[in-house]
C-alpha positions as CSV (number, residue, x, y, z in Angstrom):
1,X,97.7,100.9,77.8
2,X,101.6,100.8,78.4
3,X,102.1,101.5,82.2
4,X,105.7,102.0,83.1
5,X,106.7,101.5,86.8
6,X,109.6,103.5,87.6
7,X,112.0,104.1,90.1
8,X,115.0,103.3,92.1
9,X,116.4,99.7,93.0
10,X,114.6,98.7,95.8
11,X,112.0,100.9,95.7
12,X,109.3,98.5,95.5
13,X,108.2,98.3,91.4
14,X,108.1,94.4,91.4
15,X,106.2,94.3,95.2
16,X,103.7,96.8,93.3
17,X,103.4,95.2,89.8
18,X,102.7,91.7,91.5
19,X,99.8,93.5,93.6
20,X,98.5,95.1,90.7
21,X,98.4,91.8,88.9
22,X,96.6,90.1,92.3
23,X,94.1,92.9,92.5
24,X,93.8,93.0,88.5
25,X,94.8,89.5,86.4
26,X,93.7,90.4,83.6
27,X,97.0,92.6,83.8
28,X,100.1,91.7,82.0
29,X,103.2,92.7,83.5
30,X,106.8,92.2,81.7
31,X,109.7,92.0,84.0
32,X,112.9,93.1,82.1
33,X,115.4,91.0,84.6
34,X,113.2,87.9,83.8
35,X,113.5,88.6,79.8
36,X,116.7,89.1,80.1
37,X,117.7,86.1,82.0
38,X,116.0,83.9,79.3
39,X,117.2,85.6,75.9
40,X,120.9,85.9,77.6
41,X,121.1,83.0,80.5
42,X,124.0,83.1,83.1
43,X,127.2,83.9,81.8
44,X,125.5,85.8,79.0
45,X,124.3,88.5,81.0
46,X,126.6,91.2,81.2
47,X,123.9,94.1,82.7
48,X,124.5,96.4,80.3
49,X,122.1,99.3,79.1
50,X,122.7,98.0,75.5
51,X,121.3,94.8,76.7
52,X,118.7,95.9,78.6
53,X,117.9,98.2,75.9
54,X,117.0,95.6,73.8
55,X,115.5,93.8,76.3
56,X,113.0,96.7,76.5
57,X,112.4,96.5,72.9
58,X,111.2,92.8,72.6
59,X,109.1,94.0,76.0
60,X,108.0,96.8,73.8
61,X,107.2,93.9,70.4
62,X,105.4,91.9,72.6
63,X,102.9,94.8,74.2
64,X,102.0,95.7,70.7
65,X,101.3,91.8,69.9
66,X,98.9,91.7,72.8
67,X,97.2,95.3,72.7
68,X,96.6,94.6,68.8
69,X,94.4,91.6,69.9
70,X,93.1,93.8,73.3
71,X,93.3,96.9,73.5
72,X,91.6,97.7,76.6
73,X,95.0,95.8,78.2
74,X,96.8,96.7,80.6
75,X,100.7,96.3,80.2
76,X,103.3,97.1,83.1
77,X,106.9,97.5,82.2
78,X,108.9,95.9,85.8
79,X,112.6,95.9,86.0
80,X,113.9,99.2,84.6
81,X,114.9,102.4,86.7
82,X,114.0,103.8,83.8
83,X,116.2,106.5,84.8
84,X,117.2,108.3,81.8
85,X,115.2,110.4,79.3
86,X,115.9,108.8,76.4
87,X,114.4,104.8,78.3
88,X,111.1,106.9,79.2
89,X,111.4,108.0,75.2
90,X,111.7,104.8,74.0
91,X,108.8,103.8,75.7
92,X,107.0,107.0,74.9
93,X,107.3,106.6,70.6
94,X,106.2,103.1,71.3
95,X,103.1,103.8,72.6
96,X,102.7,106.5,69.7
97,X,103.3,104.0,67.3
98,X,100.7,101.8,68.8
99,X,98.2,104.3,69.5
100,X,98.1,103.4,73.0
101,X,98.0,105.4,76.3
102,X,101.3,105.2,78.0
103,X,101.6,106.4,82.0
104,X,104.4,106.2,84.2
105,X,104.7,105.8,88.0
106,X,107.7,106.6,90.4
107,X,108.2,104.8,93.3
108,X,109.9,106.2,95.6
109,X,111.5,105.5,99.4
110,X,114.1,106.1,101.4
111,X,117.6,104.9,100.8
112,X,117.3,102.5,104.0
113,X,114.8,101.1,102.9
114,X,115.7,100.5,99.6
115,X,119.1,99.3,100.7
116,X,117.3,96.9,103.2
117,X,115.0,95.6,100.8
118,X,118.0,95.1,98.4
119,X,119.6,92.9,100.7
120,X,116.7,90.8,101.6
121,X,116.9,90.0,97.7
122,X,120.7,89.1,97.3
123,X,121.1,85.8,95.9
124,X,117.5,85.2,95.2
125,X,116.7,88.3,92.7
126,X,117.4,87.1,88.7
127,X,119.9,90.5,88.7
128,X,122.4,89.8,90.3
129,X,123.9,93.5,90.1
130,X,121.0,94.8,92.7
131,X,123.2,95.8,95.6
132,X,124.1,99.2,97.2
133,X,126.9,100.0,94.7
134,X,124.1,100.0,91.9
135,X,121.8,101.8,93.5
136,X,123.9,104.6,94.3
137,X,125.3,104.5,91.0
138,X,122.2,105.1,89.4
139,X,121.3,107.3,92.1
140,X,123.6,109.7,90.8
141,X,122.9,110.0,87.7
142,X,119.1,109.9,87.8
143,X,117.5,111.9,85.3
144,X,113.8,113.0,86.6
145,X,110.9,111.9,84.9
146,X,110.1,114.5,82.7
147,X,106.7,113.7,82.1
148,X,103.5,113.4,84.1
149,X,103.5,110.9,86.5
150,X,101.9,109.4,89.6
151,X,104.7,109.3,92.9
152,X,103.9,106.6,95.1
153,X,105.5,106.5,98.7
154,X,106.2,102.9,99.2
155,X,108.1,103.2,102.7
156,X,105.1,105.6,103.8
157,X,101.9,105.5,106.0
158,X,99.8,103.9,102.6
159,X,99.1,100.7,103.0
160,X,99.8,98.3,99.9
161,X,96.2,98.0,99.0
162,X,96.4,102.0,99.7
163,X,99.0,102.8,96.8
164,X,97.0,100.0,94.2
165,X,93.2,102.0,94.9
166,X,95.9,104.9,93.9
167,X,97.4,103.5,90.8
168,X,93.9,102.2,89.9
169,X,92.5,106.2,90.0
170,X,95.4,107.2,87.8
171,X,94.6,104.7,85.4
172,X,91.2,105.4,84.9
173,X,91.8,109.3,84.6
């Protein structure tokens, strides 16, 4: 299963994908900011949707690799907004082509605290675009998930442990 963990900067994909993966290892998770920082290091990054595009793709090579030898896995897709149609298409034919089950989640919070939590990651976080400016220029432009979806509050009263018992229902619809 392809599980796609979408959403605004800052709105708390990564902090979710890493609990997943402590409450389930035998999870995979691929982190587009971490692919691309290793097929196009430093300089060579120039934050792009072409780039990240193809960053997806390899993602999306590497999923089929593993659910061909497992297909009971679990695969989370980290590091996209994945913010326009045609990214949640992408992933969508994919998983056709694959025969797999592909679900997305939106995480959501409030602009404070995605603004907050954006600037508690400057100068540690592998894209170095994350600030304000980004956020509200995606913001703008968002395109809402047009498919079915779980939305997870993750400024809201649910505990951490809270929204992965969630995610973990949704999975095993």
């Amino acid at each position: 299963m392809i599980v796609v963990l979408a959403g605004l900067p800052g709105a708390g994909k990564s902090f979710l994908a890493k609990s997943l993966i402590k409450r389930n290892p035998s999870y995979v998770c691929f982190d587009k900011d971490i692919v691309r920082e290793a097929i196009f290091p430093g300089k060579l990054t120039d934050f792009t949707s072409a780039q990240d595009d193809l960053c997806i793709e390899l993602i999306l090579q590497a999923a089929k690799y593993l659910l061909e030898k497992d297909s009971e896995l679990v695969v989370l897709l980290d590091g996209r907004p994945f913010s326009k149609r045609y990214q949640v298409e992408m992933v969508q034919d994919r998983a056709r082509e694959m025969q797999t089950p592909c679900k997305f989640i939106e995480c959501t919070c409030s602009e404070g605290t995605a603004i907050t939590r954006l600037s508690k990651g400057k100068g540690v976080h592998l894209a170095k675009n994350r600030d304000h400016d980004l956020y509200k220029k995606i913001q703008s432009s968002w395109e809402p998930l047009a498919v079915p979806h779980l939305t997870l509050v993750t400024d809201g009263p649910d505990t951490i442990d809270d929204l992965v018992d969630k995610v973990s229902v949704y999975l095993h619809d």
